[in-house]
C-alpha positions as CSV (number, residue, x, y, z in Angstrom):
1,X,-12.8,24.3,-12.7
2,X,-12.7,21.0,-10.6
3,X,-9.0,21.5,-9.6
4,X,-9.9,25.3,-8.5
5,X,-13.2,24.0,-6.5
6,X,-11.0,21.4,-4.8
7,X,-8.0,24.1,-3.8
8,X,-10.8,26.5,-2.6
9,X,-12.3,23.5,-0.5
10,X,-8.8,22.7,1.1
11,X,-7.6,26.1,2.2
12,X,-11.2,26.8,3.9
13,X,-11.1,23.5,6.0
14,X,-7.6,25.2,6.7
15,X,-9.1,28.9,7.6
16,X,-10.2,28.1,10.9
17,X,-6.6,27.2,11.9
18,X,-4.1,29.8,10.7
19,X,-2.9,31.6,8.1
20,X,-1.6,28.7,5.6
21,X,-4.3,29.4,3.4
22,X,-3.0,32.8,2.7
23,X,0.2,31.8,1.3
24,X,-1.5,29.3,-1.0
25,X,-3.9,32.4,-2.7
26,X,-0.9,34.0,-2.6
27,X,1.2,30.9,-4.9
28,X,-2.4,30.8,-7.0
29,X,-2.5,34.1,-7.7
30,X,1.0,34.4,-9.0
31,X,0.3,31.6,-11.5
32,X,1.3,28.8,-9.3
33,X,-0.3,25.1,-11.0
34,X,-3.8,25.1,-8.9
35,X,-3.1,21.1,-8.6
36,X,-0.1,21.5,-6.9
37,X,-1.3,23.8,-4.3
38,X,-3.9,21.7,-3.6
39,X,-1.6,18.9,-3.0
40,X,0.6,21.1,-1.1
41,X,-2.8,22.0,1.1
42,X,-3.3,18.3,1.3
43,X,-0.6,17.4,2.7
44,X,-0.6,20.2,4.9
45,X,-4.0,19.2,6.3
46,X,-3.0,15.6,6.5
47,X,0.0,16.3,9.0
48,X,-2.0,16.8,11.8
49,X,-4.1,13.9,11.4
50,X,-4.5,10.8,13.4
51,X,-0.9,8.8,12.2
52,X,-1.7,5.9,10.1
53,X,-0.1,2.9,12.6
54,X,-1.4,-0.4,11.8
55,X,-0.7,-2.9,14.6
56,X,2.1,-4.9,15.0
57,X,2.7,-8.5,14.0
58,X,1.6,-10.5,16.7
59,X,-0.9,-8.1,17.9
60,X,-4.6,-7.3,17.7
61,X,-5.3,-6.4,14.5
62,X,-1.5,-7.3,13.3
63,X,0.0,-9.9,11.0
64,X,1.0,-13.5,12.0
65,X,4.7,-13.6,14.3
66,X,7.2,-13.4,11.8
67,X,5.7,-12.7,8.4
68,X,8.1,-13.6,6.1
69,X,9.5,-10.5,3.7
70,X,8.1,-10.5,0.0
71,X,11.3,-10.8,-2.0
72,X,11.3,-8.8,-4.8
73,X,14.8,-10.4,-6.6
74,X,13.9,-11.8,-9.9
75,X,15.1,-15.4,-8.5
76,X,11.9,-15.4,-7.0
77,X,9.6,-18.2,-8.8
78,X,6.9,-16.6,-10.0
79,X,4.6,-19.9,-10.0
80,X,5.9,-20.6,-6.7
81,X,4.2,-19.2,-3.4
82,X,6.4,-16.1,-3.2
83,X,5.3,-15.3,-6.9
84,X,1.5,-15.0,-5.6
85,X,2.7,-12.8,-2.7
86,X,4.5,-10.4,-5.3
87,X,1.2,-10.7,-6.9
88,X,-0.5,-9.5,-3.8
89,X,2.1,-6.7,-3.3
90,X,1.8,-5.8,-6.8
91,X,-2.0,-5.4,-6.3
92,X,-2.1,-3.1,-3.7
93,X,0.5,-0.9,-4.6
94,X,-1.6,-0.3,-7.5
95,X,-4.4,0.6,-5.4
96,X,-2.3,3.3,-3.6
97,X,-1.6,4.8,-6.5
98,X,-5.0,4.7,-7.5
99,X,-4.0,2.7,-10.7
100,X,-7.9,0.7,-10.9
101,X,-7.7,-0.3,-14.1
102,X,-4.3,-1.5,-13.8
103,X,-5.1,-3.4,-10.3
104,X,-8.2,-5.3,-11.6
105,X,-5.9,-6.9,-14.5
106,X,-4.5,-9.3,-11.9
107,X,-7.9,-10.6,-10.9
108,X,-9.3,-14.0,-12.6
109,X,-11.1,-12.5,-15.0
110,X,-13.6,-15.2,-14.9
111,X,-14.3,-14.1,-11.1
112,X,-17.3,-11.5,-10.3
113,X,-15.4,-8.6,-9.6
114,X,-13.0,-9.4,-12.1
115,X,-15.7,-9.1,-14.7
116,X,-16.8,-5.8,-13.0
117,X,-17.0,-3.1,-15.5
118,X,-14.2,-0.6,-14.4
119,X,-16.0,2.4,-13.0
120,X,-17.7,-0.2,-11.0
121,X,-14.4,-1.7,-9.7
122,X,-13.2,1.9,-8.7
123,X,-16.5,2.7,-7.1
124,X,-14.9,-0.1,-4.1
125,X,-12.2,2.3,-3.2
126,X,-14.2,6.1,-3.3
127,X,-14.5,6.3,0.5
128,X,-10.7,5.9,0.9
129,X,-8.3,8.9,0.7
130,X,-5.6,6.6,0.4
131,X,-4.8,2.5,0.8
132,X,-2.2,0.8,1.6
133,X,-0.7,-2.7,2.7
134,X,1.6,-5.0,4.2
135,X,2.3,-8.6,3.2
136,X,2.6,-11.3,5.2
137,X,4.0,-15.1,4.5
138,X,2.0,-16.8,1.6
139,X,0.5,-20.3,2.6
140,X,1.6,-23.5,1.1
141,X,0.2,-24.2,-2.7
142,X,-2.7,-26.4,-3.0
143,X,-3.9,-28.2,-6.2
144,X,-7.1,-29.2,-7.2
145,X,-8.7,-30.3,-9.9
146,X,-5.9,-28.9,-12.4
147,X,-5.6,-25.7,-10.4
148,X,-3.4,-24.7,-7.7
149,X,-4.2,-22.0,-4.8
150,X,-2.6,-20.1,-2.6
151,X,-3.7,-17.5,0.2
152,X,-1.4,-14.3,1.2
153,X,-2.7,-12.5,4.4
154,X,-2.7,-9.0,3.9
155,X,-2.8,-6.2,7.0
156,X,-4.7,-3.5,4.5
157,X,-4.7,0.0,5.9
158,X,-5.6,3.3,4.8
159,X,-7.7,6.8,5.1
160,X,-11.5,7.3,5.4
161,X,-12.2,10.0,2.7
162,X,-15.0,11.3,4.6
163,X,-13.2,12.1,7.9
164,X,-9.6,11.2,7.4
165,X,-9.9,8.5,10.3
166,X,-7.4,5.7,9.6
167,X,-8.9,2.5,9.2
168,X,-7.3,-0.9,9.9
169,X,-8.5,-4.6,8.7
170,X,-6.5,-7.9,7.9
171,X,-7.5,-9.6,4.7
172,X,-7.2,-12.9,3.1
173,X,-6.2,-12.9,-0.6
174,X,-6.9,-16.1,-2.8
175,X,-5.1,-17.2,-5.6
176,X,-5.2,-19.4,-8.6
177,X,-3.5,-20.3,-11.7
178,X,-3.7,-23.7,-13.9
179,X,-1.7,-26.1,-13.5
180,X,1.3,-26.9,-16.0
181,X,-0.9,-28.8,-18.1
182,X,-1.2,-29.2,-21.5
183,X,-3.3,-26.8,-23.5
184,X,-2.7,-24.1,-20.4
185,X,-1.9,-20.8,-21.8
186,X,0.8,-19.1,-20.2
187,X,-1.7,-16.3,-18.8
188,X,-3.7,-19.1,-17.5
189,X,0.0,-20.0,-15.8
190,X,0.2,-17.1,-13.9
191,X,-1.3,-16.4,-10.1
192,X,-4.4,-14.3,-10.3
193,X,-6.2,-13.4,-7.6
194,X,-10.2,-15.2,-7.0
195,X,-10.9,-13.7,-3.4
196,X,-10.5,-11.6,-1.3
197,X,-11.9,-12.0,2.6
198,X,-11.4,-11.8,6.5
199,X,-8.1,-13.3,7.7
200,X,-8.8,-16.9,8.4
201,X,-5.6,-17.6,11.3
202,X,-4.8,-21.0,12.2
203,X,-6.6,-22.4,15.1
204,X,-3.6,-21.8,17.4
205,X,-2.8,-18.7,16.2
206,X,-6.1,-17.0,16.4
207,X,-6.4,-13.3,16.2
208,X,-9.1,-10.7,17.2
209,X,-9.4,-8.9,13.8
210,X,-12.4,-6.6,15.2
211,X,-15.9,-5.6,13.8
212,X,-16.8,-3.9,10.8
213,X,-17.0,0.4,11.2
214,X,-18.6,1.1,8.4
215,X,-19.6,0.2,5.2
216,X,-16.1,0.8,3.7
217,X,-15.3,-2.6,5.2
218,X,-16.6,-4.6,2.7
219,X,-15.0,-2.7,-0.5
220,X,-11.4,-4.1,0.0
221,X,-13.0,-8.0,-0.2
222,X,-15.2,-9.9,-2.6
223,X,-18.8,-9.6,-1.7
């Protein structure tokens, strides 16, 4: 019933434009799967959208000049700096996919929203359509205190559900793991991610990141 409600919602926000929505009863009523016309709709609907163009590097809005790549060979160290920005990539390509449960696993789970329960945690993306990211250079590791941290700036983009307006924001993503000490457990090893905030630029590098739009800001970072 909730698949049919949501292909009957999609082809009238199409009726007032032309006669797509025919074709799609006409797929449903010869047994096409409901789901798939409603993606087909989707997609349809989405086409004529605003694009989703998130600045360029360098720009308003954009990554540092230069970002380097994420690497993704398995020569990459994962305890190294590049690890934590594979953990960062990792992260949000979860979150497109709208794998929740799956993206909260790589949070400290000592951390607030890493102890969330997981409807909560999902609750953070429901006025997104759709999320995505791209990954700058990771920082230099720093220890303290037996633990070493990294930061990954992170241009997140994506969809407002509510009106299908892109939305734009750079983010700063934490990490930690133990150091190689003794008694550390290899999961305490690996990079996992303790915050999540407004991109912090160097002071001669500073960039105009812009204010918030809505309350959807605040879901992709730690409150």
């Amino acid at each position: 019933m909730r698949v049919r409600y949501g292909a009957a919602l999609c082809l009238a926000l199409l009726s007032a434009c032309d006669g797509r929505e025919e074709s799609a009863i006409d797929n449903l009523a010869n047994g096409a799967n409901a789901a798939q016309v409603e993606n087909n709709v989707r997609a349809e609907a989405q086409a004529v959208m605003e694009p989703l163009t998130p600045p360029a590097p360098g720009t308003a809005g954009g990554l540092p000049v230069g970002p380097q790549p994420v690497v993704e060979e398995d020569s990459v160290d994962p305890k190294g700096p590049q690890g934590a920005a594979q953990v960062v990539q990792g992260y949000y390509g979860l979150l497109e996919e709208k794998r929740y449960d799956d993206a909260q696993d790589l949070w400290n789970a000592n951390s607030a929203i890493g102890a969330e329960d997981d409807a909560r945690f999902a609750a953070r993306f429901r006025n997104f359509s759709e999320v995505h990211a791209n990954v700058g250079a990771p920082g230099d590791v720093e220890g303290a205190a037996g633990s070493l941290f990294v930061t990954v700036p992170v241009q997140v983009y994506g969809r407002l559900a509510a009106n299908g307006k892109p939305w734009y924001r750079l983010r700063q993503v934490t990490l930690r793991r133990v150091n190689d000490v003794p008694g550390a457990s290899e999961a305490d090893r690996r990079w996992h991610i303790e915050s999540i905030g407004s991109y912090e630029p160097p002071a001669s590098q500073a960039t105009e990141t812009g204010n918030a739009i809505s309350a959807t800001d605040g879901l992709l970072k730690k409150q």
